[in-house]
N, C-alpha and C positions, 0 to 999 in steps of 0.2 A: 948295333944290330943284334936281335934275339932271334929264338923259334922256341916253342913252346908248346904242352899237347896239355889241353887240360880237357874238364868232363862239363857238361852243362848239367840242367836241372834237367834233361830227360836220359843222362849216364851217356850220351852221344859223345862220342874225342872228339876234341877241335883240334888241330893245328893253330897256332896263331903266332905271324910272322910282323915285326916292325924295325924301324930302322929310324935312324940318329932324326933325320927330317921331322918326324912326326906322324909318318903318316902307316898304316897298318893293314894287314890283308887274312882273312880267315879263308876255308875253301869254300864258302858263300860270302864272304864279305870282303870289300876293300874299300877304306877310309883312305883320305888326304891329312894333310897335317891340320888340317882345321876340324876333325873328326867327324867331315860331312859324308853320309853314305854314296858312291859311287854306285852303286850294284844294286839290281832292286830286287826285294825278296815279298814274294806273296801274301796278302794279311794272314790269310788260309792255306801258307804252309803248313805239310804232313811233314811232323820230325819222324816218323816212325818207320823203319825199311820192314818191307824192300821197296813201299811208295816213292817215288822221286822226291825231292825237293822243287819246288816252283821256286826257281830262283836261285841266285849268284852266274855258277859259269860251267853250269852242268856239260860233261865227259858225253855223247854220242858216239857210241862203239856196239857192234860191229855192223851196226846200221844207221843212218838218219830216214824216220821216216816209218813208215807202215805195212813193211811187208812179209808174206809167210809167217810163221807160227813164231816171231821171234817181238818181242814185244816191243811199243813203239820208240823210237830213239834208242834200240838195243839197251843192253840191261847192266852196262857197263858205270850208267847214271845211279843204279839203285842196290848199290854194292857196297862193302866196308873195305877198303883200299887199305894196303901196309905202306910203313918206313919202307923205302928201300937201302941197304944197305951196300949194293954192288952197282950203281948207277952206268957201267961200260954199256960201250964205248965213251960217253961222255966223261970226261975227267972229273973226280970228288970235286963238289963246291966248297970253292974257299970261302963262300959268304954264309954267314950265321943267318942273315936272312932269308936263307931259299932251303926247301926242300924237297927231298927225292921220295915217289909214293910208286907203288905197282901195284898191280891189279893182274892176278894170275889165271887162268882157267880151271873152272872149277867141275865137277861130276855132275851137278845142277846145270852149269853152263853148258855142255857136255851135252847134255841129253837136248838139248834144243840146238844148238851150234855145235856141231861136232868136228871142233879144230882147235889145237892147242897153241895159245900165245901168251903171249907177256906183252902187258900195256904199262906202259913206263909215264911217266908226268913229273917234269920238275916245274917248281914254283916259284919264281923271284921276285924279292921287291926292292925296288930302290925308289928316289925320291921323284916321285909323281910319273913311276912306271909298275908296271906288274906286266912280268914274265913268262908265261909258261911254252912248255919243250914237253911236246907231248911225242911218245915213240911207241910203235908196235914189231913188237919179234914175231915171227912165223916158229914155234917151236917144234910145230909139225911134220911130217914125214911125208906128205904131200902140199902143194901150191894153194893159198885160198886169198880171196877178196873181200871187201869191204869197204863202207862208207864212213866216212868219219866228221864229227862237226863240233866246236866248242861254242856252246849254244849262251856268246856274252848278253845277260839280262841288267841292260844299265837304266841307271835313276835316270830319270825326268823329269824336269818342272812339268811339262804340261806338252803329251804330245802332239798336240794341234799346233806347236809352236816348234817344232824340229823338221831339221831339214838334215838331209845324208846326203852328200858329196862326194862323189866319185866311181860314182856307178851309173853316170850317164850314157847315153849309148850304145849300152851293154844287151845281149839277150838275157832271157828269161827265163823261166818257167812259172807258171802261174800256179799253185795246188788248189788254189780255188776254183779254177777255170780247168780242171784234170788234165792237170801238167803241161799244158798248152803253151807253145814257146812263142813268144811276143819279142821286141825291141824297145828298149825303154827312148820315151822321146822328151821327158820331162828333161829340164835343165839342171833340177835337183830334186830327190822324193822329197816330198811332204806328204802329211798324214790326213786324211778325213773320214775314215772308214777301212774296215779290216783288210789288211793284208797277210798275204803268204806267200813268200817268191824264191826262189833260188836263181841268182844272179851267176853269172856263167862266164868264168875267163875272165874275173875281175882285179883290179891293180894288187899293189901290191901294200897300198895305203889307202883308206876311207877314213871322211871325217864324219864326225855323227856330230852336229850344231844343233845347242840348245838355248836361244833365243835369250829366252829369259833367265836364264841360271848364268847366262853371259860366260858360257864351258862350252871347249870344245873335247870331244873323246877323239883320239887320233888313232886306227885300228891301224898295225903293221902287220903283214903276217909271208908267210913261205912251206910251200909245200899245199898248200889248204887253199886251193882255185876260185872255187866258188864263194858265196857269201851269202845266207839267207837272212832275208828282213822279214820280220813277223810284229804284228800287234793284232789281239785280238778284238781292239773295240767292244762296244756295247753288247751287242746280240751274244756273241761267243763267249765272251765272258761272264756271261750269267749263267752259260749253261757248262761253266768249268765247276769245278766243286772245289777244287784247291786255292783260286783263286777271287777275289775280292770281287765284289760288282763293278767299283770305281778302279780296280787296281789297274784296267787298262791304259789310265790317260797317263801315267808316270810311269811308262816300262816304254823298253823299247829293245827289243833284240834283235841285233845284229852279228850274225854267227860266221867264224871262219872254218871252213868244209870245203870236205873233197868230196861231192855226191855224182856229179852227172858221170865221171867216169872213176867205175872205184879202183880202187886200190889194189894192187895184183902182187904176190911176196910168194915168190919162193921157197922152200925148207930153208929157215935159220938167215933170212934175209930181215932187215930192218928198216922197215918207212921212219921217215924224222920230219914233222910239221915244229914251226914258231910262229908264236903270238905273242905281241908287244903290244899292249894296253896303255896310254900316256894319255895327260888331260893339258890343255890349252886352256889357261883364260881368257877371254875375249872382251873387250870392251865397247863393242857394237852394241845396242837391241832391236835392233831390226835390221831386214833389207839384206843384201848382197855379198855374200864376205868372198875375196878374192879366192877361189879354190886353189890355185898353185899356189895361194902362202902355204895355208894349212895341209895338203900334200906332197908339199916340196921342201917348206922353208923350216922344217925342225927335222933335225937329223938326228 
């Protein structure tokens, strides 16, 4: 197992973690051992900050979302992030493959959010999993809230051929529909035109099935309630500018969040979300796949 920071051709650091299996993870990227791209990154990504990135497993802090003078997805996504060196309360990683990154408050952030914390993210990878433990400090002298979401951007063959399992019978919120809270009655999502929803009190496992790449993504998470599915389809993504015309049909975001009720931290209190990323191969191509294997039956 390694970890590594090197520069690319626009002088941006990377981190880049791998491990004995074969398989590897950048903070936009994560490969299998077969060095097929898991994560889908925009044709018309902007490498250049403080622009986000369209793509990988963009940070949502200290909002999800579009509200007050604080820009969309809070601005935690469009930041240069450190080493962290004091990872507490979590114990040092003994694994060469995982790192510890924070993200501080800064006089810029200050002046629009005026509340001081520390946002902590560690990153692990092991063999046909990725990791991450993301943590926020209240550093402040007063109480504050917030929304939080790890907005995962996975490949897809083609998503007129995927189906999400596990968020049947769940409320909703539609942002299409302004915020309007609905019941899901489908047996499983499927895709044919744009969605935006934030799913509300959802397990604590979702599979995301991709037909034809015969994969299954197995999302585990804790602390992080909600879960938003987005695809912008045809129409909206032409009128993205970071993103591709076609780049809709092979994306597919499925995010772990705590939005409907945020998050409420004391002076020097600390919220602790997990997200566990794992892939299933499947040997179906069509039709039915039993949801309690794949939510139940890999531990």
């Amino acid at each position: 197992m390694s970890m590594k920071v090197v520069h690319d051709g626009d002088g941006l650091p990377r981190i880049i973690l791998t491990e004995p299996a074969g398989s590897s993870a950048e903070i936009v990227s994560w490969k299998n051992e077969r060095r097929e791209e898991l994560l889908f990154m925009s044709s018309k990504a902007v490498w250049k900050p403080p622009k986000p990135i369209r793509g990988g497993i963009p940070v949502c802090f200290p909002q999800f979302g579009n509200l007050g003078s604080l820009e969309r997805h809070g601005f935690a996504r469009n930041r240069f992030w450190e080493l962290d060196s004091d990872p507490s309360p979590l114990a040092p990683s003994s694994s060469q493959s995982s790192v510890d990154l924070i993200l501080k408050s800064t006089e810029e952030d200050l002046k629009t959010w005026p509340r001081s914390f520390e946002l902590r993210l560690r990153i692990t990878l092991a063999a046909g999993k990725l990791i991450l433990i993301p943590r926020v400090r209240n550093t402040d002298n007063k109480p504050f809230s917030f929304t939080f979401a790890l907005r995962n951007c996975f490949s897809v063959s083609d998503i007129s051929e995927v189906r999400i399992e596990g968020l049947e019978t769940l409320d909703y919120l539609d942002n299409l529909m302004s915020r309007e809270r609905f019941t899901e009655q489908a047996d499983a999502i499927t895709f044919d035109g744009e969605i935006d929803r934030v799913y509300l009190g959802t397990p604590s496992k979702i599979a995301i099935i991709d037909h034809e790449k015969k994969r299954t993504f197995v999302l585990r998470k804790d602390g992080m309630p909600d879960a938003v599915v987005w695809n912008p389809w045809d129409k909206k993504a032409k009128s993205l500018s970071d993103l591709g015309d076609e780049d809709y049909k092979t994306m597919l975001c499925v995010d772990s969040a705590a939005i409907e009720t945020p998050i409420v931290l004391k002076p020097y209190e600390e919220w602790r979300g997990h997200q566990e990323l794992s892939t299933v191969s499947s040997s179906y191509c069509s039709g039915q796949l039993d949801p309690r294997k794949v939510l139940y039956g890999f531990q």
